[in-house]
N, C-alpha and C positions, 0 to 999 in steps of 0.2 A: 245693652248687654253685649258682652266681648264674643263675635261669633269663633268658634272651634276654628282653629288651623285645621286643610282638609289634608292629609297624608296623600303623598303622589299616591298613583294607582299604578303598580308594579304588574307589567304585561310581557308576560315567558312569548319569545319567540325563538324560532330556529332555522337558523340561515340554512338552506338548502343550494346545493351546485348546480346549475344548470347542466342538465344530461345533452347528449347531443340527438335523441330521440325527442327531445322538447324542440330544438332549435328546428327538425327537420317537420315540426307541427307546425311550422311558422303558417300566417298566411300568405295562401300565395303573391298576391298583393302585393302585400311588403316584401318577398323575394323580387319582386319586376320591379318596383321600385330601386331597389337597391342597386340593381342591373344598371336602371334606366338611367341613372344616376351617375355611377361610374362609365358608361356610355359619353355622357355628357358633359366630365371631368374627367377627360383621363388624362394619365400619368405621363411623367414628364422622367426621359429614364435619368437623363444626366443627373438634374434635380434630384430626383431618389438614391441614385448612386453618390451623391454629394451628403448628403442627408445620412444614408449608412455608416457611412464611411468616419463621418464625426461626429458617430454616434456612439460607433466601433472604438476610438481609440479616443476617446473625451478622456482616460486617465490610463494608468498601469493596472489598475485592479478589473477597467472594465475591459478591458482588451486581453487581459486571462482568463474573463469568464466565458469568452468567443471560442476557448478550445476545451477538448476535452479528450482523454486515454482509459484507456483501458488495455488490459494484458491478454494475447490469446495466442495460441502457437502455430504455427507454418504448417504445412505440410511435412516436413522433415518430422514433427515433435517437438520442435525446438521454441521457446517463451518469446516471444515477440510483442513490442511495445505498438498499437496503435493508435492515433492521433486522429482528430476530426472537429469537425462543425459541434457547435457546442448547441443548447437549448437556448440560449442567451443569444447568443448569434441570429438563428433563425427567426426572434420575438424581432429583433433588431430591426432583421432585415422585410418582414411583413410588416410592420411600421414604416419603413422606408418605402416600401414600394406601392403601398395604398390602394385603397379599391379591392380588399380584400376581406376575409371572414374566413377564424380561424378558433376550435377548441378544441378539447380535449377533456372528458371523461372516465370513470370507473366502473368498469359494466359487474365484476364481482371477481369470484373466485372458481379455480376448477374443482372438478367433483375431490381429487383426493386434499383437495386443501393445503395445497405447496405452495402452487401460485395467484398468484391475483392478476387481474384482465384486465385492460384499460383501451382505449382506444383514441387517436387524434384526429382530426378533420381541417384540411385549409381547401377554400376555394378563392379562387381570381376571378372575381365580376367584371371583369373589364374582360379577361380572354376566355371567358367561361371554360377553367379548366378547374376542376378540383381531385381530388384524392382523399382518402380514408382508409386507417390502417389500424388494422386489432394484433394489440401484443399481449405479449405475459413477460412477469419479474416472476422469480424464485420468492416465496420469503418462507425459508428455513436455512439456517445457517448448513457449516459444511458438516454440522454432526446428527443436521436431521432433524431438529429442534425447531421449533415452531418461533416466530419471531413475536415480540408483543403489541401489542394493540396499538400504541402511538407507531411502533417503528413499521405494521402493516401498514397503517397509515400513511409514512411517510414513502414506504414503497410504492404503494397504491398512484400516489401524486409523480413520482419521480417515473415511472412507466406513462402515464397521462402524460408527461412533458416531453418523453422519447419517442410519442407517437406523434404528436403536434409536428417536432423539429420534421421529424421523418415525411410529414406528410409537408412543411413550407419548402423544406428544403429538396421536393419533388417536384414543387408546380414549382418553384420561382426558378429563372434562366442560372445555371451553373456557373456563366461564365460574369453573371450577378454576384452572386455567392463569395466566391471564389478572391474577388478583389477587394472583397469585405474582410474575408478570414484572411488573407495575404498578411494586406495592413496589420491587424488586430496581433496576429502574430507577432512581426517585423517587433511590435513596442514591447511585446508580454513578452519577450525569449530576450530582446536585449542584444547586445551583442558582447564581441571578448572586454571591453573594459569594465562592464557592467555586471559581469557572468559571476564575481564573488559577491555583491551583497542579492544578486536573486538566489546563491544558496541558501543566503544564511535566511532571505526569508521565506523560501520554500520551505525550512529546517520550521522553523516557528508556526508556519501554518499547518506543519503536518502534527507536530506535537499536539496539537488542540484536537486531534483525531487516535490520540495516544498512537503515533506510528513511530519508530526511531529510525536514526539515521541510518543506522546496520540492515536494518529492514527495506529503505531507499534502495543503500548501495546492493544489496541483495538482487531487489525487484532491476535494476538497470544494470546490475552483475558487471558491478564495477568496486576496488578495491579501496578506495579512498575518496574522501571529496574532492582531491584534485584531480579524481581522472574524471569526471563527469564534465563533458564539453556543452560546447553551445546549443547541439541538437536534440541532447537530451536534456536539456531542459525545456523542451517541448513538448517534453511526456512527464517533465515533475509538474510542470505548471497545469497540465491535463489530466494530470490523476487530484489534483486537487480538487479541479473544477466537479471532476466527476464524485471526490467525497464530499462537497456544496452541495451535491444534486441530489444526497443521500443513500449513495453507492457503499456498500460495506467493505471496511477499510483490511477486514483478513482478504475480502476478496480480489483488491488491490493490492495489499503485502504482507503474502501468507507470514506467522509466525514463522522466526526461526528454530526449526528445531533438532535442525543437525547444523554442525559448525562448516559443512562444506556442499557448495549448493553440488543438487544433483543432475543438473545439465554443466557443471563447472569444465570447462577446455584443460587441457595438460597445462598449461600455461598457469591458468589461476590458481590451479591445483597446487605448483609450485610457490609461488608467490604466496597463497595461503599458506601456508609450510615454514614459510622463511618469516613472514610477518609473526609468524605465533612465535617462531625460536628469538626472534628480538623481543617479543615483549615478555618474555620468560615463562611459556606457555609452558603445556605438558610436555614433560622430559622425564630422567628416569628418577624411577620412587628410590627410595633405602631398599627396596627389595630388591629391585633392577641391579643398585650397586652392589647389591652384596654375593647374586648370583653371578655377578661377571669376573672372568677370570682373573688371577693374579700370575704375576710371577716372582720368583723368589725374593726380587727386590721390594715386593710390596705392590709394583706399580699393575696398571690395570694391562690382560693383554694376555697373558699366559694358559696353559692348558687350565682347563677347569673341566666340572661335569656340564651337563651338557645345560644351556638354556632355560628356564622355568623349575630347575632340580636345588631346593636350597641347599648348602652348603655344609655338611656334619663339623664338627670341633674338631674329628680327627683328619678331615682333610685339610682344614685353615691351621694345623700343625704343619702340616707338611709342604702346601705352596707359601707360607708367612712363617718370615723368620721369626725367632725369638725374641721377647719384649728387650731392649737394653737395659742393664742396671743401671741410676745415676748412681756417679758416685757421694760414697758415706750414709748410702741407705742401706738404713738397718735390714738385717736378717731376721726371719721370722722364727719366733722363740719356739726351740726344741722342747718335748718331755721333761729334760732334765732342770732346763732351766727356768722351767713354771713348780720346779720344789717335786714331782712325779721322780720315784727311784725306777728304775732302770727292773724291767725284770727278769730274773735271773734261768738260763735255761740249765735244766738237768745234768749237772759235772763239772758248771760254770764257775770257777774259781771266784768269792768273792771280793 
């Protein structure tokens, strides 16, 4: 007898994150081990610094994921582009430098439900230094609206990841760091022969974030693609990194929604001005022309009334000459000549 095929047995599980309240239940044990361990291997800097370093700049795509920008303003008021060690960077370089232990969790939300809480943690078991650092993301856009549940989500992890860098990028030596982002830089920014095809693939990656290029040159309050030099593209390559990270792209480049920025210099202002008159921007309506003065030749220039006042029929008598007749146009048929006689006044001889 043919025995039954037995149907797998289908078993619901759910992956759980490690919190870092779990990791600090460790036992202690395995904490001295760990120690003991890294005690007895330690790190070799050159090696790790070799190790960063080409790890750092293994292609173009990974040596842009080592920076990142964000927009915030001076002390003056004024928009200012800043640049930094990215999340990518700091994984790098806690790999490189070993003998370490390093997470990041989501502890929840605040009471009014804006932001969500997350927390990072790195410790060096070789120089027993560690750090721990609780932050908050916003997640409501800028109209106050609550974000939705995958993009909470994705906030939730991208704060976790801002708290990690901030806590590796504390314990590990700066002047560590430092020659890792240098490098990673030098390849992601390019230099002047290379500076036109990283626009055009800055232009391509931000489109997948629906940003436009008006909205670039806006946020780097620059006139065209050709005035964007080599150092700012160390903040187009960092605002990407930072829309990768899940950073909201209005809050990297606000819509436009007046045609002239509102920290714009006298200078741009002008240049705005002059770009819009070549591309046949707004100029004057039929109403514009038709309240502006004439003079008797017809041409524009002459007394008129005043500004915003339209023009009566018996004023444009009197500054416009008369229509010319061509010649052998006909006259316009009199009374008598549509067959109507003539009507005769009182004494009128007929």
């Amino acid at each position: 007898m043919d025995e039954k095929k037995k149907e797998p047995e289908i078993i619901e599980a759910e992956v759980m994150p490690v919190s870092l309240a779990e990791i600090e239940k460790f036992d202690r044990g395995t904490v001295d081990v760990q120690i003991t361990t890294a005690k007895q291997y330690p790190r070799n800097i050159k090696r790790s610094l070799d190790e960063a370093l080409s790890m750092a700049t293994i292609d173009e795509d990974v040596a842009a994921s080592c920076m990142y920008a964000v927009p915030r303003k001076n002390d003056e008021g004024k928009p200012i582009n800043i640049t930094g060690k990215s999340v990518g960077l700091a994984k790098i370089c806690a790999n490189a430098w070993g003998n370490m232990r390093i997470a990041s969790d989501v502890i929840g939300e605040s009471e009014d439900r804006r932001f969500i809480i997350a927390r990072g943690f790195a410790w060096d078991l070789e120089k027993n230094v560690a750090l721990a650092q609780t932050l908050r993301r916003r997640i409501t856009n800028r109209r106050g609206v609550r974000y939705s549940e995958d993009m909470i989500q994705t906030t939730g992890m991208a704060a976790g990841s801002i708290g990690l860098r901030n806590c590796v990028l504390g314990v590990l030596p700066i002047t560590f760091t430092d020659k890792v982002y240098d490098a990673a830089k030098t390849l992601a920014v390019g230099n002047a022969q290379s500076l036109q095809s990283k626009k055009e693939n800055a232009l391509k990656w931000l489109a997948k974030y629906g940003v436009s290029k008006e909205r670039l040159l806006a946020r780097l309050e620059r006139l065209s693609m050709d005035e964007i030099t080599v150092a700012d593209m160390e903040s187009v390559i960092g605002f990407i990194t930072s829309l990768k990270d899940g950073m909201d792209p209005e809050d990297l480049f606000p819509l436009l929604e007046t045609a002239e920025p509102k920290d714009a210099t006298l200078a741009e202002k002008v240049a705005a001005k002059a770009a819009e008159a070549q591309k046949g921007g707004p100029g004057e309506t039929a109403r514009d022309v038709q309240e502006m003065p004439r003079n008797p030749a017809g041409a524009i220039g002459g007394p008129s009334p005043s500004r915003g006042e339209p023009i009566t029929p018996e004023q444009l008598d009197q500054i416009l000459p008369p229509p010319k007749k061509e010649k052998g146009e006909a006259k316009p048929n009199s009374p008598e000549d549509l067959g109507f006689k003539k009507r005769r006044e009182p004494g009128e001889e007929g």
